[in-house]
Backbone as numpy.savetxt, mean C-alpha at the origin, in Angstrom:
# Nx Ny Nz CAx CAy CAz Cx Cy Cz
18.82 3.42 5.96 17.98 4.59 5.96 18.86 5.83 5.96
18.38 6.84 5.56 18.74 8.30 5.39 18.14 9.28 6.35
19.33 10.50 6.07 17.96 11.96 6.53 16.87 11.65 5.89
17.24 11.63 4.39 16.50 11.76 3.54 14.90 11.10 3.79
14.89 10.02 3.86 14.27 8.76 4.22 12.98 9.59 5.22
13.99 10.01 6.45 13.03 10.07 7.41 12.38 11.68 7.29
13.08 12.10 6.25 11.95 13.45 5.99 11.12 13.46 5.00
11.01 12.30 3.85 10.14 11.62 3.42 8.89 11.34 4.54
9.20 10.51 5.08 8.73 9.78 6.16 7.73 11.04 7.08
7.95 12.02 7.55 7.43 13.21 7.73 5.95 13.50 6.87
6.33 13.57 5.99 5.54 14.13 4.84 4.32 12.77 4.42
4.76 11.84 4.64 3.71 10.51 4.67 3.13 10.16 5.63
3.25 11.26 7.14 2.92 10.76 8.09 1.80 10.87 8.55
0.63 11.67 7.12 -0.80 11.52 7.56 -1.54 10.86 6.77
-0.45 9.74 5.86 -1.50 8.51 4.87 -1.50 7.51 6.31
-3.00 7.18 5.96 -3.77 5.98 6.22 -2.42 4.96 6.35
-2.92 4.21 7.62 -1.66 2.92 7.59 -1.86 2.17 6.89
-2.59 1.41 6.64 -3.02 0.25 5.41 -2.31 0.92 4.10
-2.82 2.61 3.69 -2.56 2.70 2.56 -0.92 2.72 2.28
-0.11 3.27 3.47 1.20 2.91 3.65 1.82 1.37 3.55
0.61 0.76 3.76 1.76 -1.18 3.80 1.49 -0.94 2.05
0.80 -0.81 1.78 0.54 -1.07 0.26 1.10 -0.61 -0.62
1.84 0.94 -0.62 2.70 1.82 -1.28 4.32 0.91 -0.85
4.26 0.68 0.28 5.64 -0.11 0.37 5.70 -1.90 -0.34
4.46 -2.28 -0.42 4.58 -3.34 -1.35 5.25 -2.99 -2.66
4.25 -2.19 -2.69 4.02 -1.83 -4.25 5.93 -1.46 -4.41
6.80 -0.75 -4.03 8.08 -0.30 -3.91 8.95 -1.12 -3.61
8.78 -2.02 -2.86 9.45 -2.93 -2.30 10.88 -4.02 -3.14
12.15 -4.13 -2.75 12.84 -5.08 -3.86 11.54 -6.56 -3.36
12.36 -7.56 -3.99 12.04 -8.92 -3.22 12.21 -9.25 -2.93
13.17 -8.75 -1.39 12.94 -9.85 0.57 12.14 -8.56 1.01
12.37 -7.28 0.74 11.39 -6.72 1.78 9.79 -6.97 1.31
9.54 -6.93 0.24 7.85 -7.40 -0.10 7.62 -8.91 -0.13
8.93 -9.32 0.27 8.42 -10.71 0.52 8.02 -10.96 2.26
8.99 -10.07 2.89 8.69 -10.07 4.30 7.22 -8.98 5.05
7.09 -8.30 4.00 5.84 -7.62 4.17 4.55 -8.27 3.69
4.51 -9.62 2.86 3.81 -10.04 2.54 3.47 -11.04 3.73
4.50 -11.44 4.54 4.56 -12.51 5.55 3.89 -11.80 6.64
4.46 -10.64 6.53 3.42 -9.64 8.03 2.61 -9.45 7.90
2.41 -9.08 6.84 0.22 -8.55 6.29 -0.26 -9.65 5.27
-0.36 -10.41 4.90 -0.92 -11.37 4.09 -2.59 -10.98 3.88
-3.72 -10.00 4.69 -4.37 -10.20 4.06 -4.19 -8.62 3.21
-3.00 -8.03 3.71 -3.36 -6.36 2.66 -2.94 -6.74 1.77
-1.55 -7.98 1.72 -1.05 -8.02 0.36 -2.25 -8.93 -0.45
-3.38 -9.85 0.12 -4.20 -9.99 -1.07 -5.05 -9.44 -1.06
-5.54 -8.68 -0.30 -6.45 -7.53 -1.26 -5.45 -6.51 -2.13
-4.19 -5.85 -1.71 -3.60 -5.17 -3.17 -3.53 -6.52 -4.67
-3.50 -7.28 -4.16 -3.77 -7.84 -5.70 -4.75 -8.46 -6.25
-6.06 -8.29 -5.37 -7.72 -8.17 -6.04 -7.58 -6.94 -6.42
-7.25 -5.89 -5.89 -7.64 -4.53 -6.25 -6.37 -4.20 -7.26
-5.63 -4.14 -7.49 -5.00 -4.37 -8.89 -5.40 -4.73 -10.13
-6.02 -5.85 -10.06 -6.82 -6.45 -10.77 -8.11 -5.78 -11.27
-8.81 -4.96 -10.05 -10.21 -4.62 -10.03 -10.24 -3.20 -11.09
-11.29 -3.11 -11.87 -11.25 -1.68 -12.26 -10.80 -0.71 -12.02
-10.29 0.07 -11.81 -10.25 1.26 -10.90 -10.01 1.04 -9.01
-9.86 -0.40 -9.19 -9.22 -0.42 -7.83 -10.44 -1.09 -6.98
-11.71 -0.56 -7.65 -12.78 -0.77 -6.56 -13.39 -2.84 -6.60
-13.68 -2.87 -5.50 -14.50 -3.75 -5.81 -15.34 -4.16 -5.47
-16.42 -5.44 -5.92 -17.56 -5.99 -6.28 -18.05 -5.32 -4.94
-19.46 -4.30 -5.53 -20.11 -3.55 -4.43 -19.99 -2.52 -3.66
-18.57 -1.89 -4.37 -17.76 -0.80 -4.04 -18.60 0.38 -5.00
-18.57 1.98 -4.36 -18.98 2.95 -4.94 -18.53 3.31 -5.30
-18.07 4.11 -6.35 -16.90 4.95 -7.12 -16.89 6.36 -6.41
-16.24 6.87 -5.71 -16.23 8.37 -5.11 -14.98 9.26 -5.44
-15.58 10.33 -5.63 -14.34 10.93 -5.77 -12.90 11.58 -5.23
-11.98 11.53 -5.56 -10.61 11.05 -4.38 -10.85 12.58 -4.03
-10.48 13.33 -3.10 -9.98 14.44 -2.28 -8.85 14.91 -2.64
């Protein structure tokens, strides 16, 4: 890790936690998204229903508009 890192880290520090495991999947080489997959197993399969899903949403989901 860096300054850098943790003043990133600052600036991300009012996303949603879920939406944070998921941005670090999504970034991840392959041992850390492999070890993040081992810690959260069910965010990492819903990020890859919702990958999959239209627009992200799914079956029974409303479409709203982001903020």
């Amino acid at each position: 890790m860096s300054w850098h890192d943790y003043k990133r880290s600052l600036a991300l520090s009012e996303a949603p936690f879920y939406a944070l495991i998921m941005a670090a999947m999504r970034q991840a080489d392959v041992w850390n998204q492999a070890a993040l997959r081992n810690m959260y197993p069910d965010i990492w399969r819903e990020l890859q229903i919702r990958i999959k899903a239209p627009g992200g949403y799914l079956k029974g989901e409303t479409p709203t508009p982001e903020k």
